[in-house]
C-alpha positions in Angstrom: 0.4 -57.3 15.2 -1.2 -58.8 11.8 0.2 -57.4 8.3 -2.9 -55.9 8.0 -2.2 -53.9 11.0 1.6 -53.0 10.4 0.3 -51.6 6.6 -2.0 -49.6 8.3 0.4 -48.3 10.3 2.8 -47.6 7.5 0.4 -46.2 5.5 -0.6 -43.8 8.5 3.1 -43.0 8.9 3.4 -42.7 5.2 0.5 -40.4 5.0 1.5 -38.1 8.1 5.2 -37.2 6.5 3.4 -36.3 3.1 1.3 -34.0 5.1 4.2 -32.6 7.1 6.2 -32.2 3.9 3.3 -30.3 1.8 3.1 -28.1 5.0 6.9 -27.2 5.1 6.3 -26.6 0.9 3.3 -24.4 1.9 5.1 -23.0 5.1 8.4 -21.9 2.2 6.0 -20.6 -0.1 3.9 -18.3 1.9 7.2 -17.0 4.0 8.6 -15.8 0.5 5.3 -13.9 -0.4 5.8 -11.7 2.6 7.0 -8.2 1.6 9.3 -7.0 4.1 10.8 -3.5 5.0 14.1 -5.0 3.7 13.0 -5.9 -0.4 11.7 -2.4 -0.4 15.1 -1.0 0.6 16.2 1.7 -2.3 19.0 4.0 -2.4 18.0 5.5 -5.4 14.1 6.2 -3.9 13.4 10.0 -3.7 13.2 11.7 -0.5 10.4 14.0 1.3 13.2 16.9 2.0 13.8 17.2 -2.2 10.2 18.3 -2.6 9.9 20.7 0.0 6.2 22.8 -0.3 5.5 25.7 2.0 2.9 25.0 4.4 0.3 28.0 3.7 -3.0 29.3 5.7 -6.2 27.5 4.8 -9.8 28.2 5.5 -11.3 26.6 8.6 -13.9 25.4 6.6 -12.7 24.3 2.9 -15.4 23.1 0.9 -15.6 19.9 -1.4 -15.4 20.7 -5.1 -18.1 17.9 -6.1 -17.6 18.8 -10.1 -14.0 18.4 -9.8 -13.7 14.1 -10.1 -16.1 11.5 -9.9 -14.6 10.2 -6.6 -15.4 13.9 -4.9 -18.9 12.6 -5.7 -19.0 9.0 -4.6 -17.0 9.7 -1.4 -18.0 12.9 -0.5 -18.8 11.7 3.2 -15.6 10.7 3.8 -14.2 13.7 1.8 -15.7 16.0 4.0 -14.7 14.3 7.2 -11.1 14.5 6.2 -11.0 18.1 5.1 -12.6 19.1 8.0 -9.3 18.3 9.8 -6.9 20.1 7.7 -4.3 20.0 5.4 -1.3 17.1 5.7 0.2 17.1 2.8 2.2 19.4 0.5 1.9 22.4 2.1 -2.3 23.0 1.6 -3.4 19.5 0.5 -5.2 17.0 2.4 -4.4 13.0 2.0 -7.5 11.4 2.6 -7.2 7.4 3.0 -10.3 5.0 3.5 -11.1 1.0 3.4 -12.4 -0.8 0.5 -12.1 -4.3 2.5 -9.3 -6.3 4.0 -5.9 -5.0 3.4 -7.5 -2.6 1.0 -7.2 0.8 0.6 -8.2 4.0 -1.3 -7.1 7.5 -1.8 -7.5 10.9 -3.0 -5.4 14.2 -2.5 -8.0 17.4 -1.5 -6.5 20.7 -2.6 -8.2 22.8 0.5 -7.6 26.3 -1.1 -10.2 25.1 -3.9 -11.9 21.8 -3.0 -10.6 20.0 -5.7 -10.0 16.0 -5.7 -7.2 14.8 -7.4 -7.0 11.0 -7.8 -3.9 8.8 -9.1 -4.3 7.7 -12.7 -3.8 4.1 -13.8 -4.7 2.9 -10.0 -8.0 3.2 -8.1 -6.5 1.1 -4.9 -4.0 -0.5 -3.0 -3.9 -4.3 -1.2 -1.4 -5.2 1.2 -2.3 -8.8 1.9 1.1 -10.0 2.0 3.1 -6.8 3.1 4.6 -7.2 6.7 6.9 -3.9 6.8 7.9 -1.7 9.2 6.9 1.6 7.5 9.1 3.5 9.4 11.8 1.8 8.0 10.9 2.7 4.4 10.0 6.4 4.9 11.1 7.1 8.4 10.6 11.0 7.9 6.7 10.4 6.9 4.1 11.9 8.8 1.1 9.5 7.9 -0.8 7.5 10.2 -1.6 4.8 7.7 1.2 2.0 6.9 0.3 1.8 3.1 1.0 6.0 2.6 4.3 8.0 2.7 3.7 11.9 3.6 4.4 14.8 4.8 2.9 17.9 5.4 5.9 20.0 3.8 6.4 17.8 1.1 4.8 17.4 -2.7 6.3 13.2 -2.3 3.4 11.0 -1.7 4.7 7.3 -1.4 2.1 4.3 -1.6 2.5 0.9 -0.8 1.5 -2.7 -1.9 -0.2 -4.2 -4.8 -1.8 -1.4 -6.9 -5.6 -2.6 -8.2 -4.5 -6.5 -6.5 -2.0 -6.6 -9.2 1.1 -8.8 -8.1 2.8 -7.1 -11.3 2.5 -4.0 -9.9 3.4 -4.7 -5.8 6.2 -2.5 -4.3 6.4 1.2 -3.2 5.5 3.5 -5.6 6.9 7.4 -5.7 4.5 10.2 -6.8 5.2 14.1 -6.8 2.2 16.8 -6.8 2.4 19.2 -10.1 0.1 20.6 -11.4 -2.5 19.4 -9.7 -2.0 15.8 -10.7 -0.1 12.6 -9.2 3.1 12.0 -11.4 4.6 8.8 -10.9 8.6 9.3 -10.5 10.2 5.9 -9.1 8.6 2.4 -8.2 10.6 0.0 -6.4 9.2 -3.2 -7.3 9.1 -6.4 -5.0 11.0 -8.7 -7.4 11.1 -12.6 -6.1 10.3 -15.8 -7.5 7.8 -17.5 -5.2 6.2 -19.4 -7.6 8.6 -22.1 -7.7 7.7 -22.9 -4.4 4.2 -23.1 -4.7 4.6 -25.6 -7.6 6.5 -28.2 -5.5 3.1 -28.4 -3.6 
């Protein structure tokens, strides 16, 4: 073998542990962005059984209160689609959840008794790209069918998931009680690591 051919070599060799070593750097990095059901553990998180509502009768047929909020007009399809199967939430409420792309997801609270849409404030979405949880091990006691949302259909607790508006500042669960008909934010448990670091040993 020529020196030409054993540089080449080297250089290949040289090349292919660089690569291998930017992979493991990547690898580190996007294993630390993962949320997991364990940085979302809280003891101090509120539960569903310390805001019990009554569940009360509702019509078979509530009707959309398009006046009440912009977002009773925008999504009214989808509004109506979700009333129409009853209340889940805090007692007479409906929770209705739909996409707004991948790992995206919006939200608005339907009081059934009256049609009105009541939307969080500060927040028009949730992301989830990097959330891996088991959402029965946050809120085992929920009800919901969607992994971002915490609720029950006897509680006024409404718990949501992920990065609120894509905002890594703002990723964690998020704890919100029904009163007067608006979402008040009570507790936020807030995904606190340093992954940076690892990205900038790329």
């Amino acid at each position: 073998m020529s020196w030409i051919d054993k540089a080449s070599v080297f250089l290949v060799l040289a090349m292919s542990g660089h690569s291998l070593a930017q992979q493991d750097v990547s690898s580190a990095f996007d294993k630390c962005r993962i949320v997991t059901s364990s940085d979302l553990t809280d003891g101090k998180a509120p539960t569903f059984a310390a805001y019990r509502a009554s569940v009360a009768q509702v019509s078979d047929s509530p009707k959309l209160d398009l006046k009440s909020n912009s977002t009773a007009r925008m999504y009214r399809t989808v509004l109506r689609q979700e009333i129409s199967q009853g209340p889940n939430f805090a007692g007479h409420y409906r929770v209705a959840i739909w996409g707004c792309g991948s790992s995206c997801a919006m939200f608005a609270v339907v009081n059934l008794s009256t049609g009105r849409v009541i939307t969080p404030e500060g927040f028009s979405a949730t992301s989830a790209v990097y959330f891996g949880i088991d959402d029965q091990k946050v809120f085992p006691e929920s009800q919901s069918q969607s992994g971002l949302f915490g609720f029950r259909k006897d509680s006024k607790l409404l718990v949501v998931l992920g990065d609120l508006d894509e905002d890594e500042n703002r990723e964690g669960a998020f704890y919100f009680i029904l009163e007067d008909e608006r979402l008040r934010l009570i507790h936020s448990t807030l995904v606190e690591k340093d992954c940076e670091k690892l990205r900038e040993k790329r």
